[in-house]
C-alpha positions in Angstrom: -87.0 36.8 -36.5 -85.1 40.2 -38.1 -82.7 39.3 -40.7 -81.3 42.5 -40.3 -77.3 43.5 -40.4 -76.5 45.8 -38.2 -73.8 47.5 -36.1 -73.8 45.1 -33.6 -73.5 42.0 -36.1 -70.2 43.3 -37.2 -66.5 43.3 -35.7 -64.9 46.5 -36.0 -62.1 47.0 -33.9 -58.6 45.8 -34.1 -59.3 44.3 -30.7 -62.3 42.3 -31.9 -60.4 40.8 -34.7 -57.0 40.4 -32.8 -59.0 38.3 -29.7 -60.6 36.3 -32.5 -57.2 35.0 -34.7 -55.5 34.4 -31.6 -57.6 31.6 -30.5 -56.8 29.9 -33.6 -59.7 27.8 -34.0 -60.2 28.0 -37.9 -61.5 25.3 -40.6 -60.4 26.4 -44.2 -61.1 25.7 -47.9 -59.7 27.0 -51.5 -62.3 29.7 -50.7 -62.1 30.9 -47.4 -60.2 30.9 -44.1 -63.0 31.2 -41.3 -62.1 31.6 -37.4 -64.2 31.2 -35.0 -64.6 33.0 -30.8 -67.0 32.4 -28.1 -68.6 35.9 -27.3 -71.1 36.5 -24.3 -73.5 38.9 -26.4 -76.5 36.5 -27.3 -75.6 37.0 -31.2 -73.2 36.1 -34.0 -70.9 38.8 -35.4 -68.8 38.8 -38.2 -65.3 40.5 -39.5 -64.2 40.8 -43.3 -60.7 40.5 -44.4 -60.2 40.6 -48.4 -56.5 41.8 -49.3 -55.3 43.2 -52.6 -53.5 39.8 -52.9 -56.6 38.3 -53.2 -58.5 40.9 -55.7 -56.7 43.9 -57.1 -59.4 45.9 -57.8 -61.8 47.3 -55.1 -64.8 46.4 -56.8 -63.9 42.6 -56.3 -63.0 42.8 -52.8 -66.2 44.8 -52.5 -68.3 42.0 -54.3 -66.6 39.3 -51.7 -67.5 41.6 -49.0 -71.1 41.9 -49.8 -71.7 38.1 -50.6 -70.4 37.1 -47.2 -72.2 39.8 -45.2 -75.3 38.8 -47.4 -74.6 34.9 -46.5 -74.1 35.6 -42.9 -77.5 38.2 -42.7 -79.6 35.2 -44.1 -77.9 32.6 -41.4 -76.9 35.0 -38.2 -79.1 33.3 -36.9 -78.3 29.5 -36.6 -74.3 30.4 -35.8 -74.5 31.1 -32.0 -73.4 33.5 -29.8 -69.5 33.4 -31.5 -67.5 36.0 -33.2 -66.2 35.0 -36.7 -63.3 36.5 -39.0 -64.2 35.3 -42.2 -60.6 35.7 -44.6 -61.1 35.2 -48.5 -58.0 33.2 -49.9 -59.4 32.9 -53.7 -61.4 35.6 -55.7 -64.7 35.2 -57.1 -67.2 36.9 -59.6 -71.1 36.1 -60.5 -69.9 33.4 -62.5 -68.7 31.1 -59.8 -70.5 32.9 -56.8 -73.0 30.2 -56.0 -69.7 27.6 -55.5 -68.1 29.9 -53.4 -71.4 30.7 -51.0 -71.4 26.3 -50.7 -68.1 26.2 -49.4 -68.5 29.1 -46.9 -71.5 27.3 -45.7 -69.8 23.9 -45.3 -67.0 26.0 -43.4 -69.8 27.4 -41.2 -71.0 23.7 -40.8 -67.6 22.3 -40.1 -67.5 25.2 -36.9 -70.6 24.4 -35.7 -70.4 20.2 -35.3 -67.0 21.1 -33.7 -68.5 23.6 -31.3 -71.6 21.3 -31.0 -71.9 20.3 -27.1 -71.6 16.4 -27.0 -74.4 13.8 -26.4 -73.0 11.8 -23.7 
């Protein structure tokens, strides 16, 4: 099992991102918005969106970026074959880091009961 993050783990086009907020399945916290698309390509992949609303300086979008890439390297793969858009609403530094990871996980947990195949 790689737990490697590469090109293909990663939504990059308009079009990826677009198909992905118009299904408008999403779960959301203080934290994070996250939206979630059935793919066909055997793997999860992820999108980033940190505005300057949410962080002013670069170097705090950048840390948001890196802690959610670095959450979703370590758990690619438990999510599925789905594309997710993961949108942070509420900044974050070292200091308060670990809180933020826990509700991005229970986001990721919410998705996945919901997208869960029923028992019946």
């Amino acid at each position: 099992m790689s737990f490697r993050f590469r090109r293909v783990h990663r939504l990059l086009k308009t079009d990826d991102f677009s198909s992905v907020f118009s299904l408008r399945q999403v779960r959301s916290n203080p934290f994070f918005q996250v939206y979630v698309r059935p793919n066909d390509l055997g793997h999860a992949r992820v999108g980033l969106v940190v505005g300057k609303k949410t962080a002013k300086r670069a170097n705090r979008r950048n840390y948001i970026k890196r802690s959610v890439r670095e959450w979703f390297r370590l758990h690619q793969h438990e999510l599925g074959s789905n594309d997710y858009v993961v949108r942070a609403r509420l900044s974050f530094v070292r200091n308060n880091r670990h809180e933020a990871v826990e509700a991005l996980a229970s986001l990721f947990a919410k998705l996945l009961r919901c997208r869960a195949p029923s028992s019946s």
